[in-house]
C-alpha positions in Angstrom: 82.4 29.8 -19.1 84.4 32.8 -18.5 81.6 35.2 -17.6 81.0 32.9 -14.7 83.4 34.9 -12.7 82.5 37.7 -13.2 78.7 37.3 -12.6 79.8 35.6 -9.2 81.5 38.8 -8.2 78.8 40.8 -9.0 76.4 39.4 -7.4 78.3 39.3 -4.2 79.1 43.0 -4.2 75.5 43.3 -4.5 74.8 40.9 -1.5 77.4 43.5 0.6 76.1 47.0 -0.7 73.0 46.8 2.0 75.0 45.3 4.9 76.8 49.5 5.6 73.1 50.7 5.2 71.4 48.2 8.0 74.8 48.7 10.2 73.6 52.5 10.1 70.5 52.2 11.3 71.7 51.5 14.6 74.0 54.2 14.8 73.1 56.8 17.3 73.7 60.0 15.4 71.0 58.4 13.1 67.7 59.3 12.4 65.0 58.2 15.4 61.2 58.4 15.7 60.2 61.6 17.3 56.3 59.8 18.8 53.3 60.4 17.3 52.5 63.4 15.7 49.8 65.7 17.5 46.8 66.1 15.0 46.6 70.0 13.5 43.5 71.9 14.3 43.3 74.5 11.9 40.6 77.5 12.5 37.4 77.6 13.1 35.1 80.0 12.1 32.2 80.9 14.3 29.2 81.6 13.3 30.1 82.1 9.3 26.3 83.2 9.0 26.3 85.9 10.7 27.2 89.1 8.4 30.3 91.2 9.3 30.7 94.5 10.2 32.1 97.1 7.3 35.8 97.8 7.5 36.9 101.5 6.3 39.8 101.9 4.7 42.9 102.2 6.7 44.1 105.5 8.1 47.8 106.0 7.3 48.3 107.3 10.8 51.6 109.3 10.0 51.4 113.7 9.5 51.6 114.3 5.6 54.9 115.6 4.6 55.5 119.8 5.4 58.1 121.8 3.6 59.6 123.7 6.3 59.9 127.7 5.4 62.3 130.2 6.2 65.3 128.5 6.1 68.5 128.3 3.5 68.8 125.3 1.4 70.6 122.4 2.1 74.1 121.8 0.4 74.3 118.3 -0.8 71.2 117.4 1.1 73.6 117.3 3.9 71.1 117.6 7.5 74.2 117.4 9.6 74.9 121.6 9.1 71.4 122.2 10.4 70.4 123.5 13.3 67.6 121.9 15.1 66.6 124.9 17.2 66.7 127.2 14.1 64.6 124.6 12.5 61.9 124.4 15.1 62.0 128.2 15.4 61.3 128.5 12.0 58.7 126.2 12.4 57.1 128.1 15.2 57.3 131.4 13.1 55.5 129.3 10.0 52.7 128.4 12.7 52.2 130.6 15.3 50.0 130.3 18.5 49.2 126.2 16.9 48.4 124.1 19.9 46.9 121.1 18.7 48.0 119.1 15.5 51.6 117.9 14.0 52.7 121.8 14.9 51.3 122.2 18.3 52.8 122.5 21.1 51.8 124.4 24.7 52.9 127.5 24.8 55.5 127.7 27.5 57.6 125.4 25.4 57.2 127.6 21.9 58.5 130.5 24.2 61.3 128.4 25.8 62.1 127.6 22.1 62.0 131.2 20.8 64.1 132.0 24.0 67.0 129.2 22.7 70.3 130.5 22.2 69.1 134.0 23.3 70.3 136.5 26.5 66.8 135.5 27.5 67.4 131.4 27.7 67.6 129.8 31.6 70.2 127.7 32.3 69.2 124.4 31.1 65.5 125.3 29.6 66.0 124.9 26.3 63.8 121.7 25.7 65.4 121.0 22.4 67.1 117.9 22.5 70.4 117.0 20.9 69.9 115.8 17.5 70.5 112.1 15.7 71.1 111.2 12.3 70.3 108.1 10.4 69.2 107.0 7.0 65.7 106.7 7.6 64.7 106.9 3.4 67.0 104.6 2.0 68.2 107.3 -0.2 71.8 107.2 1.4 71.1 110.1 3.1 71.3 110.8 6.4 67.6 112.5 7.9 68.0 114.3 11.3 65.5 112.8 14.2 64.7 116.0 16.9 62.9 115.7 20.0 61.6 118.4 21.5 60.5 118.3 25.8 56.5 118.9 26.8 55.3 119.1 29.9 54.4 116.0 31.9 56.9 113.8 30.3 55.7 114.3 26.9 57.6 114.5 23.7 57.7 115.8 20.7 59.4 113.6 18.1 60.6 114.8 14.7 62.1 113.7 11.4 63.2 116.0 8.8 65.0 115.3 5.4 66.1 117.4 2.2 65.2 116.7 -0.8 67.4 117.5 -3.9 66.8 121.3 -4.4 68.0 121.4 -0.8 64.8 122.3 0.6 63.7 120.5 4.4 60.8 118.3 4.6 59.2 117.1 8.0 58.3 113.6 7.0 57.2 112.3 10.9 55.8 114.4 13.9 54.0 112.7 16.5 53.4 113.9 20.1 53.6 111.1 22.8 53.9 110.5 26.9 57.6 108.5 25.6 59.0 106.1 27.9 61.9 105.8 25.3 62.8 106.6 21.5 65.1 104.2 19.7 66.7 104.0 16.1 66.8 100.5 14.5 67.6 100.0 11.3 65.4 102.5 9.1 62.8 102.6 11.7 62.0 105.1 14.5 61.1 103.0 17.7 58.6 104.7 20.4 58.2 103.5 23.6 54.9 104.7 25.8 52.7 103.4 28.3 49.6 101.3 27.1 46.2 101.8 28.5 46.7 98.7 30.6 48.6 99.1 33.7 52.0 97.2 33.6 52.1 97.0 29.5 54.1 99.5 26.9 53.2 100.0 23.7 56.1 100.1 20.6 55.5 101.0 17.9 57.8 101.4 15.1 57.2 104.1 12.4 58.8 103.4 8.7 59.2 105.4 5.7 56.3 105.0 3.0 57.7 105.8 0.0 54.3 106.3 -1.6 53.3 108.9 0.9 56.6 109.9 1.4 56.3 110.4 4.9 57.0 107.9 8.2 53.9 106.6 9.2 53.1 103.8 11.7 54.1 100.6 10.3 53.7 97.6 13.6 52.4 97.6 16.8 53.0 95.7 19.6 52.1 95.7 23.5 54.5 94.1 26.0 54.6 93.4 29.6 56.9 95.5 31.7 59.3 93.2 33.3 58.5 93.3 37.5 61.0 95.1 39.4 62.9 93.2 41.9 62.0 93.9 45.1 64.5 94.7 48.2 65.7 91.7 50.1 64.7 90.7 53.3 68.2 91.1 54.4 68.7 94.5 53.5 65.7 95.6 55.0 66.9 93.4 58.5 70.4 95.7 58.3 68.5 98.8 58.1 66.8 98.0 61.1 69.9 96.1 62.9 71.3 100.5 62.0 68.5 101.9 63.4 68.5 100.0 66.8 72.3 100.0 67.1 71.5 103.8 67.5 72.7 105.0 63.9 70.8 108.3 64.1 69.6 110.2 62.0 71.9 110.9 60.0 73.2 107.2 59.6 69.4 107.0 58.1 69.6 109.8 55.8 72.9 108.4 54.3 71.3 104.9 53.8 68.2 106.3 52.2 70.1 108.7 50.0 69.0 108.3 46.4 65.4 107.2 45.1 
């Protein structure tokens, strides 16, 4: 007789328990059906009778590391106290008259080089750009990224590190028509225009510490976003100038800068 009680209690906490749970499901920050799930389509291969063609082995892409002569060693593998013009200089004098390859270059720009920091240098003509330094190796140790000027908007892009006896490796040279170069991360980021009109190519070269060398690591081609073009309105003013009797050299003022 006295369990009574107590069984009637318990069974009427257990007649409540589900009464929060269906309250819930009405609540609007609840879960709701999302519709019917489209069916996956998973690919199709075409023609699996048909024998494919042989792929070679990949080409790394990158220039094999070069141990750059004629220069001191490196204290503390420390690229910042080098000089980039001294370093391409010595690289000209390692390789002389090379036009084609990692090392070439045309030879107006080797003599513009050679002429750097010489009585013989023009104003403004020395086509070696102003160095950057990042960790590129992971070795936490900064490598020093030179780009060198070519003709016809080409570019020379470098990357040189030391290594622990202090010696100065070129671990990335590539020639290019650059639109840009960036530095993200650990990776050197090249712009240049793709073979179709109105794309870019990037391609981002990494460090391969089995080649120990950057190479070539992704790919991608982008559109080029569509310039805006000039309002009607501006184009109206300029002629609203013109017939008010602006001149010519109210013209020349408007049309200043490309």
């Amino acid at each position: 007789m006295r369990n009574r009680p107590f069984r009637s209690g318990a069974a009427l906490l257990l007649a409540l328990l589900p009464l929060p749970l269906l309250a819930g499901c009405g609540d609007p920050g609840g879960l709701s059906a999302a519709g019917p799930t489209p069916t996956a389509n998973g690919p199709v291969h075409l023609w699996p009778e048909r024998k494919g063609a042989d792929v070679p082995p990949a080409d790394p892409g990158g220039a094999p590391p070069v141990y750059v002569q004629g220069l001191p060693k490196v204290p503390d593998q420390n690229v910042h106290d080098v000089d980039p013009v001294a370093l391409l200089q010595a690289e000209l004098r390692a390789h002389p008259g090379a036009v084609t390859g990692p090392d070439g270059m045309p030879a107006e720009t080797a003599d513009a080089i050679r002429d750097c920091g010489t009585a013989r240098e023009e104003p403004g003509k020395c086509p070696v750009r102003k160095p950057y330094y990042r960790d590129l190796t992971g070795n936490g140790k900064d490598e020093v990224v030179v780009g060198v000027d070519f003709p016809d908007k080409m570019m020379s892009v470098r990357v040189y590190t030391a290594d622990a006896d202090g010696r100065l490796n070129r671990i990335m040279a590539t020639t290019q028509t650059v639109i840009s170069v960036e530095l993200a991360g650990q990776d050197v980021i090249l712009r240049v225009p793709s073979g179709n009109p109105g794309y870019e190519l990037i391609t981002a070269w990494s460090w391969d510490p089995k080649q120990k060398t950057m190479l070539p690591e992704r790919e991608q081609v982008v559109r080029v976003p569509a310039r805006p073009r000039a309002s009607a309105g501006a184009g109206a003013g300029a002629d609203a100038g013109e017939e008010s009797g602006a001149g010519a050299g109210g013209a020349a003022g408007a049309g200043g800068a490309p």
